[in-house]
C-alpha positions as CSV (number, residue, x, y, z in Angstrom):
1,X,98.6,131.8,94.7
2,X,98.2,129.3,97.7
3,X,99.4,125.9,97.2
4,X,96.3,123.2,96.8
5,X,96.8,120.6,99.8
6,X,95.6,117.1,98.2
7,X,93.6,115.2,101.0
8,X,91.3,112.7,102.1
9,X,88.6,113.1,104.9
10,X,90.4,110.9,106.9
11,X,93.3,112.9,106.6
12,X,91.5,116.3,106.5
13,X,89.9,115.0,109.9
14,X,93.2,113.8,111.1
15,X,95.0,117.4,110.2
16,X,91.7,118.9,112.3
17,X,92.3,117.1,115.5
18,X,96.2,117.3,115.3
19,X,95.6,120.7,115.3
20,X,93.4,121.1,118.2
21,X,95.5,118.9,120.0
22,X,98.6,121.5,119.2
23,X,96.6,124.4,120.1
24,X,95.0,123.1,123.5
25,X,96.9,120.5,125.4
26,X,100.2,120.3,123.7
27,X,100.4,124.5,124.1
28,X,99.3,124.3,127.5
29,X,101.9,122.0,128.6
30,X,104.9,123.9,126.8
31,X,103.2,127.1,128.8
32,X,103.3,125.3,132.0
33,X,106.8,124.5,131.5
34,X,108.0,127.9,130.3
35,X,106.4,129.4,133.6
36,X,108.3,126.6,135.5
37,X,111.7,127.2,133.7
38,X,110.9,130.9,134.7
39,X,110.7,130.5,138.0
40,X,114.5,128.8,138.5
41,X,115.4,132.5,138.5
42,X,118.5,133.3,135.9
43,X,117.4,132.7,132.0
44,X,120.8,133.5,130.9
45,X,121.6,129.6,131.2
46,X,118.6,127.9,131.4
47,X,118.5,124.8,129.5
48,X,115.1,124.2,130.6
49,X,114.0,127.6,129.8
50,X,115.7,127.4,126.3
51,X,114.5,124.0,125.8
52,X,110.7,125.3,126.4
53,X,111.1,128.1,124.1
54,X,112.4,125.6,121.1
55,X,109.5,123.6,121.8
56,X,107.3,126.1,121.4
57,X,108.9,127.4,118.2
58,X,108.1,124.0,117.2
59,X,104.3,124.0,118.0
60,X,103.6,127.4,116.5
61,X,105.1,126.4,113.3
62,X,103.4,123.6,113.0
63,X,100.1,124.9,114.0
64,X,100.8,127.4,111.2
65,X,101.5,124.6,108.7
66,X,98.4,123.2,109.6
67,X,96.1,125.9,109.5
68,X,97.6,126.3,105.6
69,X,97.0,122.6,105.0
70,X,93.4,123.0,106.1
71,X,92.7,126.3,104.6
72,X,94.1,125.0,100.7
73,X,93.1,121.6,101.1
74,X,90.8,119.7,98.0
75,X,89.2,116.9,99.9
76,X,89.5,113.8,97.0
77,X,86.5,111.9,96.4
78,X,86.7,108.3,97.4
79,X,84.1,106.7,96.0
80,X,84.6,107.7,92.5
81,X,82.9,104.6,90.3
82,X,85.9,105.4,88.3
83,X,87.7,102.0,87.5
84,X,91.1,104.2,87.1
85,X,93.4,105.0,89.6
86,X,93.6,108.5,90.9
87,X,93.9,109.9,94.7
88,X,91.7,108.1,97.4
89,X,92.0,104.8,95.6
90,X,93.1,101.5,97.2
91,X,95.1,99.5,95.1
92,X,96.4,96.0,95.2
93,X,99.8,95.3,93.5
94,X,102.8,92.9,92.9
95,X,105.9,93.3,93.1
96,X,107.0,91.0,90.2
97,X,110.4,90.2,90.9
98,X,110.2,90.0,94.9
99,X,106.6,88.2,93.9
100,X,105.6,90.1,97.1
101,X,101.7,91.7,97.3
102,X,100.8,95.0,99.1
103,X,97.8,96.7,99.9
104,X,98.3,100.6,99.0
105,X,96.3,103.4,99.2
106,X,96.8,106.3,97.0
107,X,97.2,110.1,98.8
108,X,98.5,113.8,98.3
109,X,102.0,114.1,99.7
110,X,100.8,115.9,102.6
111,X,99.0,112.3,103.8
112,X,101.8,110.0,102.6
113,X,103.4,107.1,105.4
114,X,104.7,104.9,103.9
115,X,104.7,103.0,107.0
116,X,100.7,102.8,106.6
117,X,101.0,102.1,103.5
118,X,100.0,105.3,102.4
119,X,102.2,106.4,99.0
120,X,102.0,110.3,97.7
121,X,100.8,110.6,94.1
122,X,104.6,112.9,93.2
123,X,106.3,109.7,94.4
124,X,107.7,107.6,91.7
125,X,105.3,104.6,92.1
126,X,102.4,106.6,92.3
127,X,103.2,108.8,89.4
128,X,103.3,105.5,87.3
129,X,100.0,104.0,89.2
130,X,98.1,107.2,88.0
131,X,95.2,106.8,85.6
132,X,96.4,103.0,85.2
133,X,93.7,100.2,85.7
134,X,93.5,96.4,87.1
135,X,95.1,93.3,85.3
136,X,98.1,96.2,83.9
137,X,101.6,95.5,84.3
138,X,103.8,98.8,84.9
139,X,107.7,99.7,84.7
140,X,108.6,102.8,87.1
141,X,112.4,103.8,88.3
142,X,112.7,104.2,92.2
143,X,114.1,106.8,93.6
144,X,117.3,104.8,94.0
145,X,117.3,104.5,90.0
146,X,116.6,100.7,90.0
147,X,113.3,99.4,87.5
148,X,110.6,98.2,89.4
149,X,107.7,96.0,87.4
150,X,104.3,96.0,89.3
151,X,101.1,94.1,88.2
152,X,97.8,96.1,89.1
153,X,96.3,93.1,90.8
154,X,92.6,95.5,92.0
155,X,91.4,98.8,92.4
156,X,88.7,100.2,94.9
């Protein structure tokens, strides 16, 4: 059995034009450099040749990866009324101790950036945010092993 790929539309959409990006453009390129790395004669030792080939390694794996994303994905439903959090959900929380606020949004791990403040529902803060509602105070263990306390401050 396939693995289900938990994802937003923004993200399904996102995964969608990746993809066409990888398969049009981006492959075009690496073709246009493998026939140039070609032409220099001797493959034997041809970094640029070599170079083109890993690249495209690169881009049909990943096209592969995508096309099983997109073809086991669940698209979440964002506007649940539901006043619990699950995938899709924008939460506001507090960091209790650093008495710092951030603006989260819930996602499958295939979405996750932390970066964008986008945090997987298998990561340790979102395991604990699951199913939780506003005005709650939670206790979860970070990766590193320290206890973090977070107040739910809302939910959308």
């Amino acid at each position: 059995m396939e693995n289900k790929f938990k994802l937003t539309q923004a993200g399904f959409e996102q995964h969608q034009k990746e993809l066409e990006e990888l398969k049009g453009p981006i492959r075009e390129k690496n073709l246009q450099d493998l026939q140039e790395a070609r032409a220099q004669g001797d493959l034997s030792e041809n970094a640029d040749y070599d170079a083109a080939r890993d690249e495209q390694a690169r881009i049909e794996a990943r096209i592969k990866e995508i096309e099983n994303i997109l073809k086991n994905a669940v698209i979440i439903n964002e506007n649940s009324r539901s006043k619990s959090i699950s995938v899709g959900k924008q939460i506001t929380v507090k960091f209790i101790k650093q008495n710092v606020e951030k603006k989260l949004k819930l996602v499958g791990p295939v979405e996750a950036n932390p970066l964008s403040n986008q945090i997987s529902d298998e990561s340790p803060l979102g395991k604990a945010l699951i199913g939780q509602k506003k005005g709650q105070i939670i206790h979860y263990k970070a990766e590193t092993g320290k206890e973090i306390t977070v107040e739910i401050l809302d939910v959308k």
